[in-house]
ROGULUM-819378 format. One record per residue (C-alpha): chain; x, y, z. Coordinates in steps of 0.5 Angstrom, whole numbers, plus 500, padded with zeros to 3 digits. Layout:
<site><kette>A</kette><xx>X</xx><yy>Y</yy><zz>Z</zz></site>
...
***
This chain:
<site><kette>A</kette><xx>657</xx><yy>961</yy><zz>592</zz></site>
<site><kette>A</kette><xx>657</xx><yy>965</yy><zz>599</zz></site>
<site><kette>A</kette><xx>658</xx><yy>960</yy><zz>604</zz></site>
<site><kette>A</kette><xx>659</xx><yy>952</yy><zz>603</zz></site>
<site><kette>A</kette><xx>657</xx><yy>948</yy><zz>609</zz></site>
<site><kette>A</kette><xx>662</xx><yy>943</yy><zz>613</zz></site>
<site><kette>A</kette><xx>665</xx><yy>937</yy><zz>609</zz></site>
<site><kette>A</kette><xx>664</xx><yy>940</yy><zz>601</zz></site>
<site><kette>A</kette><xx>670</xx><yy>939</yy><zz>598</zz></site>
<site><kette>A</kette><xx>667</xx><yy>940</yy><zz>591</zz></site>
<site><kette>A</kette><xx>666</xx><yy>948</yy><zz>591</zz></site>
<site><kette>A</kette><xx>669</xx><yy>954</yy><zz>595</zz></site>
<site><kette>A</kette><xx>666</xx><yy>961</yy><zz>597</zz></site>
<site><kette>A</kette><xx>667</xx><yy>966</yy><zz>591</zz></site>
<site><kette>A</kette><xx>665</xx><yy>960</yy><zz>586</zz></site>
<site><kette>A</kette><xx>660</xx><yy>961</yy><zz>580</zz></site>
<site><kette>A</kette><xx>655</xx><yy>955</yy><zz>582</zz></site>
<site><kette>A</kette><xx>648</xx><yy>952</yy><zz>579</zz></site>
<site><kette>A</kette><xx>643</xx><yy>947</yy><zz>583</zz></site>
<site><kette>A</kette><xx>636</xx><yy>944</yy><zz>585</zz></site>
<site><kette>A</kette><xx>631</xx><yy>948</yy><zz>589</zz></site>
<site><kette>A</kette><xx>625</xx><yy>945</yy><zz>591</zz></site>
<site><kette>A</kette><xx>619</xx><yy>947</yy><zz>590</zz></site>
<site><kette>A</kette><xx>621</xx><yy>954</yy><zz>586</zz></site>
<site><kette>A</kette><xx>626</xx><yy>957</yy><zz>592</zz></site>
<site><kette>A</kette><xx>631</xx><yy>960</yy><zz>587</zz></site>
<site><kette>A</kette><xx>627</xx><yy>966</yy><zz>586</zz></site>
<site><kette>A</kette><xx>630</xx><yy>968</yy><zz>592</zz></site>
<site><kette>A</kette><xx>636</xx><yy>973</yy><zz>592</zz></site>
<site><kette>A</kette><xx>639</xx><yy>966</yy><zz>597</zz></site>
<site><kette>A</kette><xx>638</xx><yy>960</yy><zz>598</zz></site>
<site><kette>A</kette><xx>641</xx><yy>954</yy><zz>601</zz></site>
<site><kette>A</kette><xx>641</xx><yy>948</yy><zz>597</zz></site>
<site><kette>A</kette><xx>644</xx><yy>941</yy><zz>598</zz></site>
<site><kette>A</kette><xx>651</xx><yy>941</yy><zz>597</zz></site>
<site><kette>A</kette><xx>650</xx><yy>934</yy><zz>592</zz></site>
<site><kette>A</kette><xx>645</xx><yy>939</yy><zz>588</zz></site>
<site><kette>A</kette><xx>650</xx><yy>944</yy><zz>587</zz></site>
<site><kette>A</kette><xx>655</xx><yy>944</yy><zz>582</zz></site>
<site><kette>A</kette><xx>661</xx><yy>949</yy><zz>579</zz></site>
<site><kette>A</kette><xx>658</xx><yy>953</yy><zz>573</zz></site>
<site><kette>A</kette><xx>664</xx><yy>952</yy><zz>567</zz></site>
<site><kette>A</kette><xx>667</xx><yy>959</yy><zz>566</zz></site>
<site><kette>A</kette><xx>665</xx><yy>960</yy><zz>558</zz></site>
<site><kette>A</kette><xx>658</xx><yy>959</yy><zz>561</zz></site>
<site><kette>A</kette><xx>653</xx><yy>965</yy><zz>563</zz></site>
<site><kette>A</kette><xx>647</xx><yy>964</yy><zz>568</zz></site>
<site><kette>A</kette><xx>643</xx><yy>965</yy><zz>565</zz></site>
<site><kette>A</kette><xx>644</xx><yy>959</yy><zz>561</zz></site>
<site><kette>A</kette><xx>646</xx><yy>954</yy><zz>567</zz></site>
<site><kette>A</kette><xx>639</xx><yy>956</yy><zz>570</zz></site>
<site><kette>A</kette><xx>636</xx><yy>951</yy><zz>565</zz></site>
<site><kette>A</kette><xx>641</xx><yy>947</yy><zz>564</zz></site>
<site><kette>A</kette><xx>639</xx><yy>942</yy><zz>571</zz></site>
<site><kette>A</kette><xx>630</xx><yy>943</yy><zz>568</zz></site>
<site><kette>A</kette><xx>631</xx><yy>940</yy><zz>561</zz></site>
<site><kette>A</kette><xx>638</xx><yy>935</yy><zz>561</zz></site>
<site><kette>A</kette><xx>636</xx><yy>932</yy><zz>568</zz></site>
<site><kette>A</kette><xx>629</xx><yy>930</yy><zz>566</zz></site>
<site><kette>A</kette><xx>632</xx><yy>927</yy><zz>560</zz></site>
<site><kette>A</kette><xx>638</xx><yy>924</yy><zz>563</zz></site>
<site><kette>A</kette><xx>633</xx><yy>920</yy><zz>569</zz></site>
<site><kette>A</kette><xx>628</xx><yy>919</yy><zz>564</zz></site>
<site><kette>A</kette><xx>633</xx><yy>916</yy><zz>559</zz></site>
<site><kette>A</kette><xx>637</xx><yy>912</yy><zz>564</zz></site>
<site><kette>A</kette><xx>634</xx><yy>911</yy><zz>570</zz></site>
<site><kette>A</kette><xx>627</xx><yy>910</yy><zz>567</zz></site>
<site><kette>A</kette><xx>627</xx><yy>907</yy><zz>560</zz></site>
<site><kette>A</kette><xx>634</xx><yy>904</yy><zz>561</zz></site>
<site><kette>A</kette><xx>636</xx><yy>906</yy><zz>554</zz></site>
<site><kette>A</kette><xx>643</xx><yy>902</yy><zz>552</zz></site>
<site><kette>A</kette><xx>648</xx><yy>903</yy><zz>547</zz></site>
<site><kette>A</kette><xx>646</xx><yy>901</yy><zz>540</zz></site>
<site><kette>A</kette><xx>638</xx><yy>902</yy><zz>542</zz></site>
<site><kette>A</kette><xx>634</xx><yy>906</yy><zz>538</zz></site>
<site><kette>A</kette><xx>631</xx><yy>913</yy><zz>540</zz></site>
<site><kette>A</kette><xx>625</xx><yy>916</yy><zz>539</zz></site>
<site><kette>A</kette><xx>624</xx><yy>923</yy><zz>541</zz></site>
<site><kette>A</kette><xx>618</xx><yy>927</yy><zz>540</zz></site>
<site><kette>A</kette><xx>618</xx><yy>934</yy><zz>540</zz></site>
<site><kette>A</kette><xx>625</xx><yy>934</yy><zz>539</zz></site>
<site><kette>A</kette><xx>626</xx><yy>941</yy><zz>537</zz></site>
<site><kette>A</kette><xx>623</xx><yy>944</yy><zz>544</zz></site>
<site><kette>A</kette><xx>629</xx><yy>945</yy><zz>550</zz></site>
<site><kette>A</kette><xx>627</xx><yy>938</yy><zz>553</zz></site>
<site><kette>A</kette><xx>627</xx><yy>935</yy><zz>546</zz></site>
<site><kette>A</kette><xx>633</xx><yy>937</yy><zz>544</zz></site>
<site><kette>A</kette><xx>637</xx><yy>936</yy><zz>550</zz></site>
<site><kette>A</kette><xx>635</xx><yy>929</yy><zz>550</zz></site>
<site><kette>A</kette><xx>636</xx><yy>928</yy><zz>543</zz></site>
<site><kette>A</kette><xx>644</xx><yy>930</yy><zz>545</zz></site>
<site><kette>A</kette><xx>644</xx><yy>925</yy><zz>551</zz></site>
<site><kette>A</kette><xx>641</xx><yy>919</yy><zz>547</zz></site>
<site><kette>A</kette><xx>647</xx><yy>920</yy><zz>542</zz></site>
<site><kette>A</kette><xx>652</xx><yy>921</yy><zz>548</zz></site>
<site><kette>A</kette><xx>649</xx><yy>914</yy><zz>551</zz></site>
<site><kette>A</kette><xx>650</xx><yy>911</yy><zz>544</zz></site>
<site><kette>A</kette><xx>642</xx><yy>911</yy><zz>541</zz></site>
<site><kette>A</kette><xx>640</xx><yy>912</yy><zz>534</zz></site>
<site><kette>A</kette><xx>636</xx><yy>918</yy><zz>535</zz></site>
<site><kette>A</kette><xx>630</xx><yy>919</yy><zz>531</zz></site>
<site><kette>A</kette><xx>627</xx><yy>926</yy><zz>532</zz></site>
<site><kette>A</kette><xx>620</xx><yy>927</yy><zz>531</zz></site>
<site><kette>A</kette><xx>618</xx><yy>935</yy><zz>530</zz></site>
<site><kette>A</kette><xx>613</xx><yy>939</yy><zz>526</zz></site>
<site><kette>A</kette><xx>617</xx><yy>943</yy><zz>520</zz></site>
<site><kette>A</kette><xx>624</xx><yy>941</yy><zz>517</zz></site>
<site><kette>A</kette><xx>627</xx><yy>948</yy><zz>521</zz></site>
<site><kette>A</kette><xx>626</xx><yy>944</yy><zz>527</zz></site>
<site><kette>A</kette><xx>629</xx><yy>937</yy><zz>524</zz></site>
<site><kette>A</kette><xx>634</xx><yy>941</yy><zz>521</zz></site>
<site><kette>A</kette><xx>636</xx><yy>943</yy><zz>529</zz></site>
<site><kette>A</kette><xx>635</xx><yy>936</yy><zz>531</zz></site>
<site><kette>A</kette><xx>640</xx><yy>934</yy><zz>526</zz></site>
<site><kette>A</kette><xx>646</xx><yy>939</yy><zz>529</zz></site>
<site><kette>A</kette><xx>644</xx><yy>936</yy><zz>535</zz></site>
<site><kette>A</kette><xx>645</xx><yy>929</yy><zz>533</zz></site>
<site><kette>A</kette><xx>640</xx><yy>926</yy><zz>531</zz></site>
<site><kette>A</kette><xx>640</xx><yy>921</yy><zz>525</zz></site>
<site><kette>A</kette><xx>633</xx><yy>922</yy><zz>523</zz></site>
<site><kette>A</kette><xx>628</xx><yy>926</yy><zz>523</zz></site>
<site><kette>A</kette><xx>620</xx><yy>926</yy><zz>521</zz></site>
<site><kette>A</kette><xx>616</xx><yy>931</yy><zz>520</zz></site>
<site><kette>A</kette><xx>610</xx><yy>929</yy><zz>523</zz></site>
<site><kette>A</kette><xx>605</xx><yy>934</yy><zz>519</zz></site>
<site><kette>A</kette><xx>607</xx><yy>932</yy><zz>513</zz></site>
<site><kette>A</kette><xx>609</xx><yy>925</yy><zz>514</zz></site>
<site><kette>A</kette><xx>605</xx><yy>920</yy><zz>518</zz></site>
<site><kette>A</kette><xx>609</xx><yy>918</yy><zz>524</zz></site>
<site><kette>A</kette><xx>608</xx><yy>910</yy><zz>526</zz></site>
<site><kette>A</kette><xx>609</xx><yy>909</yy><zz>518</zz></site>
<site><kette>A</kette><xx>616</xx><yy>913</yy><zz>518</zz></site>
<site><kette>A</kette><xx>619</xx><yy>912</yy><zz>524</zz></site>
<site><kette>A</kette><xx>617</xx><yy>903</yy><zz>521</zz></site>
<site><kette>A</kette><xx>621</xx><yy>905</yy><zz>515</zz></site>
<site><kette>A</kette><xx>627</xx><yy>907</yy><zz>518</zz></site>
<site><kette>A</kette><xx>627</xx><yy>901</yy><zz>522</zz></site>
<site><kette>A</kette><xx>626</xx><yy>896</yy><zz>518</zz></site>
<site><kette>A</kette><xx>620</xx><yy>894</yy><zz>521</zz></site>
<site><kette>A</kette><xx>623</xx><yy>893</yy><zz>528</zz></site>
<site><kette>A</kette><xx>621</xx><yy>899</yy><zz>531</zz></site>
<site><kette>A</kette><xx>624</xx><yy>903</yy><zz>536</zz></site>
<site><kette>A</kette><xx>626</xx><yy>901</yy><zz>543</zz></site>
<site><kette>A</kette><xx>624</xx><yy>908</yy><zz>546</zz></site>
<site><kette>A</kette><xx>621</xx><yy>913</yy><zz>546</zz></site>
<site><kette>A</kette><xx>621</xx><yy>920</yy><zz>549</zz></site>
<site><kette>A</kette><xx>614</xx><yy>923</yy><zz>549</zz></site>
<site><kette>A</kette><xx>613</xx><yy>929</yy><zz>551</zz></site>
<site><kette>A</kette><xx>606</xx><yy>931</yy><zz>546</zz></site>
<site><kette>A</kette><xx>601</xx><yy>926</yy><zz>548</zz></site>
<site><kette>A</kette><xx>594</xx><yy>925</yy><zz>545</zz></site>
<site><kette>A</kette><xx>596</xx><yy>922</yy><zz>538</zz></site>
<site><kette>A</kette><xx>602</xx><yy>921</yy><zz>536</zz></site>
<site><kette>A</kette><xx>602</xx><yy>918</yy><zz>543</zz></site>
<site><kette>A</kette><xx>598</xx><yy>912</yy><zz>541</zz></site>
<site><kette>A</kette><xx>602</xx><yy>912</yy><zz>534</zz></site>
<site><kette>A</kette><xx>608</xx><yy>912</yy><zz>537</zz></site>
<site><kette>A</kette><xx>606</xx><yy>905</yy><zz>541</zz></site>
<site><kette>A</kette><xx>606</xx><yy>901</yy><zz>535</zz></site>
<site><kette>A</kette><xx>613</xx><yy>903</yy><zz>534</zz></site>
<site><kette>A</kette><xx>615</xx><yy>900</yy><zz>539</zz></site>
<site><kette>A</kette><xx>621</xx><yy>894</yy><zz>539</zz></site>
<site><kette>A</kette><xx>618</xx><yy>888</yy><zz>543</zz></site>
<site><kette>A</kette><xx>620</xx><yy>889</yy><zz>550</zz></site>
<site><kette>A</kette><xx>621</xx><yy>897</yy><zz>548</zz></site>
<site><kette>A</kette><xx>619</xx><yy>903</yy><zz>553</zz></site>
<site><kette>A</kette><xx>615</xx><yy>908</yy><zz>551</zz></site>
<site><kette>A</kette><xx>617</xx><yy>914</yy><zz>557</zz></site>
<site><kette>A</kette><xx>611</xx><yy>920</yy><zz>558</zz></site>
<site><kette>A</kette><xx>614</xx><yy>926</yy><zz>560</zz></site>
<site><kette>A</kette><xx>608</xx><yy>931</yy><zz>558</zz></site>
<site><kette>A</kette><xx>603</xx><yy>932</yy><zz>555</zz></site>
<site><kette>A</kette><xx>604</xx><yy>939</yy><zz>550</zz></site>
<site><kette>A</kette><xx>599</xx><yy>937</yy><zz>545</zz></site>
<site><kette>A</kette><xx>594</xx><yy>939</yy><zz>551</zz></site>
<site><kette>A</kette><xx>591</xx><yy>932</yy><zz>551</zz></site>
<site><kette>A</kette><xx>592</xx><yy>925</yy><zz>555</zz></site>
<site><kette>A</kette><xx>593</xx><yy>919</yy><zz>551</zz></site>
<site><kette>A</kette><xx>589</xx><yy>913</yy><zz>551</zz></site>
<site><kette>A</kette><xx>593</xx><yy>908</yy><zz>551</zz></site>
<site><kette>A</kette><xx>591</xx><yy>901</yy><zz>549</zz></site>
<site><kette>A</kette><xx>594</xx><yy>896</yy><zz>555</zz></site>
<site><kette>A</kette><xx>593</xx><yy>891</yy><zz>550</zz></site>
<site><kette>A</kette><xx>599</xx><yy>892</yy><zz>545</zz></site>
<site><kette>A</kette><xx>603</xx><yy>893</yy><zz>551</zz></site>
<site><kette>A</kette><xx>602</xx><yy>885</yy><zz>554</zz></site>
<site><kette>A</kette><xx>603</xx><yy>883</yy><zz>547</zz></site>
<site><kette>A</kette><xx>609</xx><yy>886</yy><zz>545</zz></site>
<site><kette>A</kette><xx>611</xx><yy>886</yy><zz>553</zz></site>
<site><kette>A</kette><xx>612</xx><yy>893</yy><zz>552</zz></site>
<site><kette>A</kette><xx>611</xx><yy>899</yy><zz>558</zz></site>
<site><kette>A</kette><xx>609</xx><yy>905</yy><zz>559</zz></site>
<site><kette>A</kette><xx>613</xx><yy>909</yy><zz>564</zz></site>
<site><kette>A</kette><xx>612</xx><yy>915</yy><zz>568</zz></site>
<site><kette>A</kette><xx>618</xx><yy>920</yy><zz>570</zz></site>
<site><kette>A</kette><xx>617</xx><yy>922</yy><zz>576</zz></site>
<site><kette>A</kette><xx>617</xx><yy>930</yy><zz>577</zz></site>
<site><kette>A</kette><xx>623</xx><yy>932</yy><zz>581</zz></site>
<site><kette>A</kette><xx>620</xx><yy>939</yy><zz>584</zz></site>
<site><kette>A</kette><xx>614</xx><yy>936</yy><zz>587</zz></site>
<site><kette>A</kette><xx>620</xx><yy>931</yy><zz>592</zz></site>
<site><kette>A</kette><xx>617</xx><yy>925</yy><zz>588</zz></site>
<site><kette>A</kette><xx>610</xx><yy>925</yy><zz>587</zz></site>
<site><kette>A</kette><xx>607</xx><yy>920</yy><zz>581</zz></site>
<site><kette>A</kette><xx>605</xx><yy>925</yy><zz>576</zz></site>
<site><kette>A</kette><xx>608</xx><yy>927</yy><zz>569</zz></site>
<site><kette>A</kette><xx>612</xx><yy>933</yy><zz>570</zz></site>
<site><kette>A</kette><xx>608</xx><yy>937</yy><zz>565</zz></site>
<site><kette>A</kette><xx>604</xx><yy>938</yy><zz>571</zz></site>
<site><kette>A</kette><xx>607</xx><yy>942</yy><zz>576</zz></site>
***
């Protein structure tokens, strides 16, 4: 931190500091940021770990909390949650007070999951997911989900859902846009919400994209 503007009480000059830049600015070698999106970076922290930390847990937190309401003692699916997003969402829903179940492809990830907080896992190459996850719930499936695959385990994951449950599209790292069927939806009075993407200053489209 090399200057702080009028009115910043949070941080001084000379601070080790993390924030959000727009539209990729921190690629520059200085940059001026909102003081509402920069915040100290602990001492038992490196930069090179802070500079991912406002990517993967704020996408997860506004997913969770902003869009999909996820409340104390809800169920939590999330997939791909061994990737970064994955397993910072996975820590944020037990930190939120969720059962977490954590979908991924092998017991290595699973098992990384699991270090993280996740109650259950299902290994989706071996297992069939919407089958599992049905178990594991006793039959009432899960009140959200964090989908960052697509294609379709998206539209498996859509009979998982509770009545009223949530399912959240972040991404879509199969390669392939779901095609889901509005009509489970209607039925169960369940919906499917977009996160928006942050860098792109709001624009309505999944993250993935940018």
């Amino acid at each position: 931190m090399l200057a702080c503007g009028t009115g910043v009480e949070h941080l001084r000059p000379g601070d080790r500091a993390m924030a959000l830049c727009r539209y990729h600015g921190g690629f520059a070698e200085r940059v001026a940021v909102q003081a509402a999106t920069c915040v100290r970076i602990p001492d038992d922290l490196d930069f090179v770990r802070a500079a991912a930390l406002p990517i993967a847990y704020s996408m997860a937190i506004i997913a969770l909390q902003r869009r999909g309401e996820l409340a104390s003692g809800e169920r939590l699916l999330v997939l791909g949650a061994a990737g970064g997003v994955g397993l910072a969402t996975v820590e944020l829903g037990r930190q939120l007070g969720a059962e977490v179940i954590a979908a991924a492809g092998s017991a290595a990830k699973l098992s990384l999951a699991a270090d993280r907080g996740a109650s259950h896992g299902v290994n989706y190459r071996d297992e069939n997911l919407r089958e599992r996850v049905m178990e594991l719930t006793d039959g009432a499936g899960v009140d959200v989900v964090f989908d960052s695959v697509g294609g379709a385990a998206s539209e498996q994951v859509m009979r998982c859902l509770a009545r009223g449950g949530r399912q959240l599209l972040v991404g879509f790292a199969s390669g392939k846009i779901p095609e889901l069927r509005a009509n489970r939806l209607l039925l169960a009075n369940n919906s499917a919400l977009l996160r928006r993407c942050s860098c792109c200053n709001g624009a309505s489209r999944p993250a993935a994209w940018c």
